[in-house]
C-alpha positions as CSV (number, residue, x, y, z in Angstrom):
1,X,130.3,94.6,111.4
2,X,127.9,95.2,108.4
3,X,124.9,97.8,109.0
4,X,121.7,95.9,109.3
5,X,120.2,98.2,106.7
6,X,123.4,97.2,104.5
7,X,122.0,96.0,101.3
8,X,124.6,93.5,100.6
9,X,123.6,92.1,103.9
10,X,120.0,92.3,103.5
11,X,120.3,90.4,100.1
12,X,122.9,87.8,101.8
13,X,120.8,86.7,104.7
14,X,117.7,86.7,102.2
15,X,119.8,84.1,100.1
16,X,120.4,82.2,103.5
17,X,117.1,82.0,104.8
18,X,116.2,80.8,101.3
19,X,118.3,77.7,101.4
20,X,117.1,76.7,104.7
21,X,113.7,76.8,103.1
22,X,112.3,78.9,100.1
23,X,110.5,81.9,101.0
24,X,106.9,82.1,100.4
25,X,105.6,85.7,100.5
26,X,107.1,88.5,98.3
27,X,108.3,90.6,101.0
28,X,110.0,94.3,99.3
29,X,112.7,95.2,101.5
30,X,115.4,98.7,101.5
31,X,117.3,98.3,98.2
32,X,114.0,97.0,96.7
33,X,115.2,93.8,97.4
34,X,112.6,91.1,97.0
35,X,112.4,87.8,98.7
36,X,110.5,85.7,96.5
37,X,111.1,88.0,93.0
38,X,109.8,86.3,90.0
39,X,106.1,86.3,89.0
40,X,103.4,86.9,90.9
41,X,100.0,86.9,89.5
42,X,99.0,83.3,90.4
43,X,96.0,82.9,92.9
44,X,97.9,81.7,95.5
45,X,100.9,84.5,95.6
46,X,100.3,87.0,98.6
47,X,100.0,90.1,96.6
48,X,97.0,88.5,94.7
49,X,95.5,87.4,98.0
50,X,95.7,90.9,99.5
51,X,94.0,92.1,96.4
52,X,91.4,90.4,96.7
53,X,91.0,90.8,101.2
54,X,91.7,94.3,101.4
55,X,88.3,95.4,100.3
56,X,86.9,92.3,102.9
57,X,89.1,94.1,105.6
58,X,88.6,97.7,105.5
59,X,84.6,96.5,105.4
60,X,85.0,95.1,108.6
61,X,87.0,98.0,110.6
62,X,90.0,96.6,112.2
63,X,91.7,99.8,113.4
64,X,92.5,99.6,117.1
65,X,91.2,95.7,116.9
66,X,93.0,92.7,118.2
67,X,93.8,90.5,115.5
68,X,95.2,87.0,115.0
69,X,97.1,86.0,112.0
70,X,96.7,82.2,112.1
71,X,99.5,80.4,109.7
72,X,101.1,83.5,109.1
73,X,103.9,82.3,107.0
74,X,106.7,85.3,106.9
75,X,104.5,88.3,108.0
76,X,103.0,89.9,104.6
77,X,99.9,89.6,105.7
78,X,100.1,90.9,109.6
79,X,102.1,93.7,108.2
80,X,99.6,94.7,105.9
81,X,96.7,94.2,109.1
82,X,99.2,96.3,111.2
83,X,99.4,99.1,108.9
84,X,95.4,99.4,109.3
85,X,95.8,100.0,112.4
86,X,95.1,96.6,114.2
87,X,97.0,95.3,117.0
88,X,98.2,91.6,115.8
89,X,100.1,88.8,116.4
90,X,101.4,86.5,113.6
91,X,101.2,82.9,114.7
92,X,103.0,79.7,112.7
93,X,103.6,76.1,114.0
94,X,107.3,76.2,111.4
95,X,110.2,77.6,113.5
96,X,111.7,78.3,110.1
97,X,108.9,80.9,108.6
98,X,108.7,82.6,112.2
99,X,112.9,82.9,112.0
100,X,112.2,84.4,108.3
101,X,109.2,86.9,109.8
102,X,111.2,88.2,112.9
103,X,114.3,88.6,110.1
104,X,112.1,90.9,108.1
105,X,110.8,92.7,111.2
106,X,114.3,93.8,112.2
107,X,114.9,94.8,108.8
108,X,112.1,97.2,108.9
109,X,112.3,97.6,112.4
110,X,108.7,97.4,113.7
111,X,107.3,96.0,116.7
112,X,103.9,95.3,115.6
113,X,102.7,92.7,114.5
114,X,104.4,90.3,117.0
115,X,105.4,86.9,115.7
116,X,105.4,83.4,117.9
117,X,105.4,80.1,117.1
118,X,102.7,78.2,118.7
119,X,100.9,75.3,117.9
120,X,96.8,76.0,117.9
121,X,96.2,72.2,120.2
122,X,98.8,73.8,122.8
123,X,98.3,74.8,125.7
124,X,99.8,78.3,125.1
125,X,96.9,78.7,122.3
126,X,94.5,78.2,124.5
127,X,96.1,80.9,126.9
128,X,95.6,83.4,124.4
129,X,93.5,86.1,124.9
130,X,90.6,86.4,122.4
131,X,91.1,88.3,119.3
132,X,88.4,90.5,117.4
133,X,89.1,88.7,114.1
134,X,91.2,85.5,112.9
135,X,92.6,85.4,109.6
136,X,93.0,82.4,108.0
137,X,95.2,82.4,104.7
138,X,95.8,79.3,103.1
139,X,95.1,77.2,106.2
140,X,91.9,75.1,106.0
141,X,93.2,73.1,103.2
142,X,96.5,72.3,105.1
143,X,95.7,70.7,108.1
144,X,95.3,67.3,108.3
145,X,91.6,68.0,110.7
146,X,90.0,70.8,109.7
147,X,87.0,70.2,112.6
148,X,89.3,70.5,115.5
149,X,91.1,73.1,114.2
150,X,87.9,75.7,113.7
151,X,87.1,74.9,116.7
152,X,90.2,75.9,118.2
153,X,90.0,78.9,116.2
154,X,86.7,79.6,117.0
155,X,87.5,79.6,121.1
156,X,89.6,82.7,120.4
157,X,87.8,84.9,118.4
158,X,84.3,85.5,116.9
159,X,85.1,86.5,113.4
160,X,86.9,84.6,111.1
161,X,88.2,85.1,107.5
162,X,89.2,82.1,105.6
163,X,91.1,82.5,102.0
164,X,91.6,78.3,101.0
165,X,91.8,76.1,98.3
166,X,88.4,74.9,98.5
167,X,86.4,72.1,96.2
168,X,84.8,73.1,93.2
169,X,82.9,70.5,91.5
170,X,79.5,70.4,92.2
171,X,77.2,72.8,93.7
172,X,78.4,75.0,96.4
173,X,75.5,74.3,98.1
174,X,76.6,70.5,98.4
175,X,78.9,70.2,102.0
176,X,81.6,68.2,100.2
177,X,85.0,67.7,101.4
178,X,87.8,65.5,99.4
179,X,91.0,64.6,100.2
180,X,93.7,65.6,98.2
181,X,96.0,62.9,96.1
182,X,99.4,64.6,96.9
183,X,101.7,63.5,98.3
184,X,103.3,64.7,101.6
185,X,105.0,67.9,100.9
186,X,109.1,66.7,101.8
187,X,110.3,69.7,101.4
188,X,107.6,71.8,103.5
189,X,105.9,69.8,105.5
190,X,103.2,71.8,107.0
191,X,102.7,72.7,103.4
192,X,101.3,69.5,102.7
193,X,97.9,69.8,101.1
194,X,94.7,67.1,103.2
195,X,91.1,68.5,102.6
196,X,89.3,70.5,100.0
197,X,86.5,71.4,101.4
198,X,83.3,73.6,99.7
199,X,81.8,76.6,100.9
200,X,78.9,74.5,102.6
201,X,81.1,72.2,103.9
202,X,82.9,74.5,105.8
203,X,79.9,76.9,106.9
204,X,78.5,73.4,108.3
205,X,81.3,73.0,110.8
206,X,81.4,76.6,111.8
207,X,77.3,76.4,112.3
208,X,77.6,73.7,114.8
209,X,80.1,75.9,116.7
210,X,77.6,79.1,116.6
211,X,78.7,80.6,113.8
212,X,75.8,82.4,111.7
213,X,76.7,85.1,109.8
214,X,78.6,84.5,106.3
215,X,79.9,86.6,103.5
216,X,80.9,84.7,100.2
217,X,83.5,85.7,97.9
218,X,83.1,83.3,95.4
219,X,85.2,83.8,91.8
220,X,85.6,80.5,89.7
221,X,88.5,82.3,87.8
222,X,90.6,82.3,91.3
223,X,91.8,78.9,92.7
224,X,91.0,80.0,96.3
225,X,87.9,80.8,97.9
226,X,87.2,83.5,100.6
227,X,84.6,83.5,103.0
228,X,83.8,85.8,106.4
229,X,82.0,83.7,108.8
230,X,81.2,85.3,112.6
231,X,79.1,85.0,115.2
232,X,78.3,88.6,115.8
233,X,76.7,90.7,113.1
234,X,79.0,93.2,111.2
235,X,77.8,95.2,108.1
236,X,79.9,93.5,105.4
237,X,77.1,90.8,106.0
238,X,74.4,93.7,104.8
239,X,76.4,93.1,101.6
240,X,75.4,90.5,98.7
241,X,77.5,88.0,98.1
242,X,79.9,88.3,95.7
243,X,79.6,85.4,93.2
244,X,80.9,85.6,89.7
245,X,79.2,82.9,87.5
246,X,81.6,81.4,85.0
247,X,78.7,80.8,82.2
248,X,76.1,78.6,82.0
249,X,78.1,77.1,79.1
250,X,81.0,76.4,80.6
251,X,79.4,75.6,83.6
252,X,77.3,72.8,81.5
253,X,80.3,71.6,79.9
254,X,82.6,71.2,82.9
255,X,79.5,69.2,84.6
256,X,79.2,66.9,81.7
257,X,82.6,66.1,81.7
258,X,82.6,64.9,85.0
259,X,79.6,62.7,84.8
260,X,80.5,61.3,81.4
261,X,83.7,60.6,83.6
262,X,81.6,58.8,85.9
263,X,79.6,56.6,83.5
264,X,82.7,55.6,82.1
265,X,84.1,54.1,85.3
266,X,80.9,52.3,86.4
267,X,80.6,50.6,82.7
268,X,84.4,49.6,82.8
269,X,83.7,48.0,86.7
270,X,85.8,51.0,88.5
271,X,82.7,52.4,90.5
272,X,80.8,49.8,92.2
273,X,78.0,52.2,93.7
């Protein structure tokens, strides 16, 4: 029998796990084998994301802290929380990216974070005990109710980080939500993309669920918004928001476009109101 630190192994059963479905976070293992190798410097690749949350994290203080890892994918993510110090479990409803997290915990042979799979509308979710923070990578924009779901989330903790895909046309200010045009994912299915939803939008929802503290991290040049929302103060809300302004220019331009868009279709009969 192979060694499970065996590189040839590690590389096989990477390979393997990759044709059951293709990995999603860049995970370095021994050998510095990598199981998503290949670029990564789009907005939505993991290291990217933890780029831009670490600063958002180590604000907050999660040493010692209970934390839930809400959609965790493979783990990157609850490692990265677990090396800080927190105490967290990695939650996903896909057997399949839980089987690929608990393959890469036995690789590097820790025992925290935990990983489960568990659905948030089951009855095991709600059996949870509450967690000091939620994190919330990549979630909002892929469930098909985004309501019930914060409100779920919000049962079981009182600060929340959300990193989505949110709407960006218009103002921010604007509580806009639009439902994406693509179609269901086949070959991940709880990767299918529903709502895009703006920053106002979702502080809305988490308002009427007595949410009232929010920290923006809002960067045009990045595809994915960030924001900290919680119902207990914490001094990263002290802070300014951080909001990088693309140029009024472009900003004029890209505006333009869209209502010269709109003109169009209510001359040529496609918009009726």
């Amino acid at each position: 029998m192979k060694k499970i630190k065996d590189n040839s192994y590690i590389q096989n059963k990477v390979l393997k796990l990759n044709s059951e479905q293709p990995w999603n976070h860049n995970i370095i293992l021994p050998g510095n084998i990598e199981t998503r190798p290949g670029n990564q410097m789009s907005h939505g690749k993991n290291l990217v994301k933890w780029n831009r949350i670490e600063p958002i994290i180590d604000s907050l203080g999660i040493a010692n802290k209970n934390v839930l890892d809400l959609g965790c994918n493979e783990g990157f993510f609850s490692k990265e929380l677990a090396d800080k110090g927190a105490n967290v479990l990695g939650i996903d409803i896909d057997e399949l990216r839980i089987k690929k997290a608990k393959f890469v915990q036995s690789i590097l042979g820790f025992t925290n974070p935990a990983f489960k799979v568990i659905d948030i509308y089951s009855r095991e979710f709600q059996n949870l005990d509450k967690f000091d923070l939620c994190l919330c990578m990549g979630f909002i924009h892929r469930i098909p109710d985004p309501y019930t779901a914060i409100q779920a989330i919000g049962s079981k903790t009182d600060t929340i980080l959300f990193e989505w895909k949110a709407l960006k046309q218009g103002p921010h200010d604007d509580a806009y939500a639009y439902f994406s045009q693509k179609n269901i994912n086949k070959d991940d299915y709880y990767g299918t993309e529903y709502w895009l939803v703006s920053y106002a939008a979702l502080e809305s929802v988490l308002k009427r669920m007595n949410f009232k503290y929010f920290y923006r991290l809002d960067d045009p040049r990045q595809r994915r918004a960030i924001l900290v929302a919680s119902k207990v103060d914490n001094k990263i809300f002290s802070q300014s928001n951080i909001i990088v302004h693309r140029g009024r220019i472009r900003t004029f331009l890209s505006h333009t476009k869209r209502y010269l868009q709109s003109i169009i279709k209510i001359i040529t009969g496609k918009i009726n109101s």
